[in-house]
TIVO-561292 format. One record per residue: residue number from 1; z, x, y of N, C-alpha, C in turn. Coordinates in pm, whole numbers. Last residue first. Layout:
<zamars>
pos_n_pz_n_px_n_py_ca_pz_ca_px_ca_py_c_pz_c_px_c_py
NUM_Z_X_Y_Z_X_Y_Z_X_Y
...
</zamars>
This chain:
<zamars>
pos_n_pz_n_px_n_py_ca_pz_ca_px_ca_py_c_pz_c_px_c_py
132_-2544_-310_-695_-2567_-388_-803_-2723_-358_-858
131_-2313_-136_-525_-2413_-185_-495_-2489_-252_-614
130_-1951_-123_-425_-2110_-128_-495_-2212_-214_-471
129_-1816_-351_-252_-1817_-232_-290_-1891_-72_-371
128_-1835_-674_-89_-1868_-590_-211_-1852_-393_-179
127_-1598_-793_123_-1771_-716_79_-1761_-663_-57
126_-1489_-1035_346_-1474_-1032_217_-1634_-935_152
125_-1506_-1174_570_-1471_-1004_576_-1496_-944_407
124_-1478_-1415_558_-1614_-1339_567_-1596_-1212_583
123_-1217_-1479_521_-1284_-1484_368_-1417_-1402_444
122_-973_-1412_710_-1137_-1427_777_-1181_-1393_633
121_-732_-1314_638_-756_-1451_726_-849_-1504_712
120_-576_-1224_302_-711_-1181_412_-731_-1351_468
119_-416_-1271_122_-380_-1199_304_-492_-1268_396
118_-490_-1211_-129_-390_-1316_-67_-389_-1347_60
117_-617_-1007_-127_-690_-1118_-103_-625_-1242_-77
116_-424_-816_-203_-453_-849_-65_-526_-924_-3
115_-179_-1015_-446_-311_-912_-412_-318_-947_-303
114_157_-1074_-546_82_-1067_-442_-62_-1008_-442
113_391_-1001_-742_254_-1125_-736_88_-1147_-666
112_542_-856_-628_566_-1028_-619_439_-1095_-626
111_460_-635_-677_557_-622_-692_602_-773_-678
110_243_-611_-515_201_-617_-621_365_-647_-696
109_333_-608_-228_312_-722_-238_257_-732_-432
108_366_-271_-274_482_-368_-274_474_-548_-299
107_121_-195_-217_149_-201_-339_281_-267_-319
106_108_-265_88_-17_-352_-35_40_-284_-155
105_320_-150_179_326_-306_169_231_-363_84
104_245_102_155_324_79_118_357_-80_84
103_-27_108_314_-74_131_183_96_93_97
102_77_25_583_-33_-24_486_-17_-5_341
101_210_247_684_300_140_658_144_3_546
100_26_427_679_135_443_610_180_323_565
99_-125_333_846_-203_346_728_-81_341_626
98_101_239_1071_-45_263_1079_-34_254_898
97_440_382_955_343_328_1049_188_333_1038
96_756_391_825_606_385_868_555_313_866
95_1131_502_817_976_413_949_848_447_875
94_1312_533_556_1222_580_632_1079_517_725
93_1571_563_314_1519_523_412_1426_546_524
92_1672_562_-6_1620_638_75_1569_535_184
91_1946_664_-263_1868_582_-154_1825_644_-43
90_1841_787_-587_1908_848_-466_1824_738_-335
89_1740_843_-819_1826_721_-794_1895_693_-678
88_1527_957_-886_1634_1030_-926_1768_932_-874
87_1293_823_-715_1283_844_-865_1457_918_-951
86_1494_669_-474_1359_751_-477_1379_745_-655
85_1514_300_-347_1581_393_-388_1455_527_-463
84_1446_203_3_1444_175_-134_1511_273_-226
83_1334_44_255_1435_132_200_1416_56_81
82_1155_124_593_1128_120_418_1301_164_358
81_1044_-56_849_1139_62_810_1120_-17_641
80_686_-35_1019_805_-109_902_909_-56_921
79_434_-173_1212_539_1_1181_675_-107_1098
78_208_-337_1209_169_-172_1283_290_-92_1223
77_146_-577_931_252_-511_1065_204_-360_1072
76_-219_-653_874_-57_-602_821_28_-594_1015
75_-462_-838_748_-320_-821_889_-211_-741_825
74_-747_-716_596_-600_-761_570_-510_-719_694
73_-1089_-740_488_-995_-719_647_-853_-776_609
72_-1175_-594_187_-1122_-712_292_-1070_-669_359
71_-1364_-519_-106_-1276_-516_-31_-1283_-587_85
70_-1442_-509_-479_-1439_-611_-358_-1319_-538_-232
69_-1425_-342_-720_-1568_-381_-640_-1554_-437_-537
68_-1151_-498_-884_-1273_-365_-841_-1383_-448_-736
67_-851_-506_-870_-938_-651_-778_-1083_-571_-781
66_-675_-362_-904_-692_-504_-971_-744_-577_-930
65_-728_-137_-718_-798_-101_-804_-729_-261_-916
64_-895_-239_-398_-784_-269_-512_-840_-193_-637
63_-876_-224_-6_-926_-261_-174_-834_-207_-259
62_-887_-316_296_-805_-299_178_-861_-301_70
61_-996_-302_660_-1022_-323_482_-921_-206_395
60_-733_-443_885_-789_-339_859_-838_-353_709
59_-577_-551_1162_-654_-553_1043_-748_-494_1007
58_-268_-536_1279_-358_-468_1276_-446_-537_1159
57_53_-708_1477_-93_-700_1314_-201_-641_1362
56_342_-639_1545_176_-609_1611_99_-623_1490
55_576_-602_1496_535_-741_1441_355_-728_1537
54_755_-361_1441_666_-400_1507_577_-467_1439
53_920_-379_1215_975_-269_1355_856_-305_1492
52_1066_-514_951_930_-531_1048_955_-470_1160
51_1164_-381_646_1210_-481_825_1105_-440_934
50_1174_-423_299_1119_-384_425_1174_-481_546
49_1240_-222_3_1217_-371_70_1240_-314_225
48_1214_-137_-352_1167_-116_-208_1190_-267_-145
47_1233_-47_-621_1341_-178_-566_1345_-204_-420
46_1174_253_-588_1227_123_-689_1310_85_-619
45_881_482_-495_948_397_-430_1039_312_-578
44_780_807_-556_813_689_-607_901_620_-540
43_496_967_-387_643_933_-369_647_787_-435
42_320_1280_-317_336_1142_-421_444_1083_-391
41_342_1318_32_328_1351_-70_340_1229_-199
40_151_1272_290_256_1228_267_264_1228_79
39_48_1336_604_-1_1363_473_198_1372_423
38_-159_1308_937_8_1272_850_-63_1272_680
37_-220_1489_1185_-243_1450_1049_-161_1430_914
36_-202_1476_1524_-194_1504_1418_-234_1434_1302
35_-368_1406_1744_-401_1502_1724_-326_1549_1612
34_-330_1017_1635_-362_1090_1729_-407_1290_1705
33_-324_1078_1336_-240_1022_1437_-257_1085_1537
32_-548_998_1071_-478_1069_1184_-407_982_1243
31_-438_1090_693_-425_986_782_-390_1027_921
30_-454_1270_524_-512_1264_613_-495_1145_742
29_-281_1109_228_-372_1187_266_-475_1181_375
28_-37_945_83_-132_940_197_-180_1091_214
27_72_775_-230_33_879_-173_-45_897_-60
26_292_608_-444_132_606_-353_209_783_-302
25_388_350_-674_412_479_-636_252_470_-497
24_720_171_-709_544_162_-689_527_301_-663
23_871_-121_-908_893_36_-855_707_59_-814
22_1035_-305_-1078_981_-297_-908_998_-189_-870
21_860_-370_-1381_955_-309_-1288_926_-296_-1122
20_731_-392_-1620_799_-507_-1482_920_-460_-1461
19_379_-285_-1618_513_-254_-1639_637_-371_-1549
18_87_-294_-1647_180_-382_-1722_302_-347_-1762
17_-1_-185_-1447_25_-102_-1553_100_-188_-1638
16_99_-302_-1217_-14_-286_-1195_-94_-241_-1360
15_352_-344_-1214_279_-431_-1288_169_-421_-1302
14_443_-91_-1034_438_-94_-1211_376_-231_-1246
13_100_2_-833_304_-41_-826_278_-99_-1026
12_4_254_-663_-50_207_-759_130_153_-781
11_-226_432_-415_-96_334_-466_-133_263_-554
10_-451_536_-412_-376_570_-285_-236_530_-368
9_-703_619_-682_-606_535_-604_-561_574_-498
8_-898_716_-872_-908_749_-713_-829_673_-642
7_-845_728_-1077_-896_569_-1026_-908_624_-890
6_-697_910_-1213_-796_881_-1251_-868_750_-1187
5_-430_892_-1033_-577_938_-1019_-704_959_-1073
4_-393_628_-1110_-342_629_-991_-465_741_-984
3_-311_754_-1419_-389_636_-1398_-436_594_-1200
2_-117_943_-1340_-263_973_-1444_-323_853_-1372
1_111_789_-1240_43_888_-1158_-95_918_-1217
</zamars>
């Protein structure tokens, strides 16, 4: 969590931290939905895994705090279901969608290896983040 905000993160998963464990954590803030505003507190995900509820790809820029300076247009699925178990060991299950379901799958793909540069279709989407 320190490191997550000292980085201005959203999500941050344990290898990220040279930990090897499949556990990730994040956090959403503001994200609209139509006239509401979904805000979704710290939440530790272990051993997370996912079922595609809508196979609609959205693309949208992703950046990294293991990748600085660079972000990208990445396809994700529009709405997941998530189950995994929470920090106290207790299983948990729950749909998201839009940004939500984003920011959960880009730290989960850290969890196999994965960065979102893996993803990205169109390399010309590919920008810098600073300015030099």
């Amino acid at each position: 969590m320190e490191t997550m905000i000292e980085y201005h993160g959203t999500g941050l998963a344990a290898p990220q931290v040279s930990t090897g464990l499949r556990v990730l954590l994040y956090e959403v803030h503001g994200e609209k939905r139509g006239k509401d505003v979904l805000e979704v507190p710290a939440t530790l995900l272990v051993n997370p895994s996912f079922e595609v509820l809508d196979a609609t790809e959205e693309e949208a820029f992703e950046a990294c705090l293991s990748v600085p300076f660079l972000a990208a247009k990445v396809p994700r699925p529009k709405k997941i279901r998530v189950n995994a178990f929470d920090a106290s060991g207790k299983q948990v299950s729950f749909v998201a969608e839009d940004f939500h379901a984003r920011v959960v799958l880009h730290e989960s793909d850290h969890l196999d290896g994965v960065v979102y540069l893996d993803r990205v279709r169109d390399r010309t989407s590919i920008r810098y983040t600073v300015d030099f």
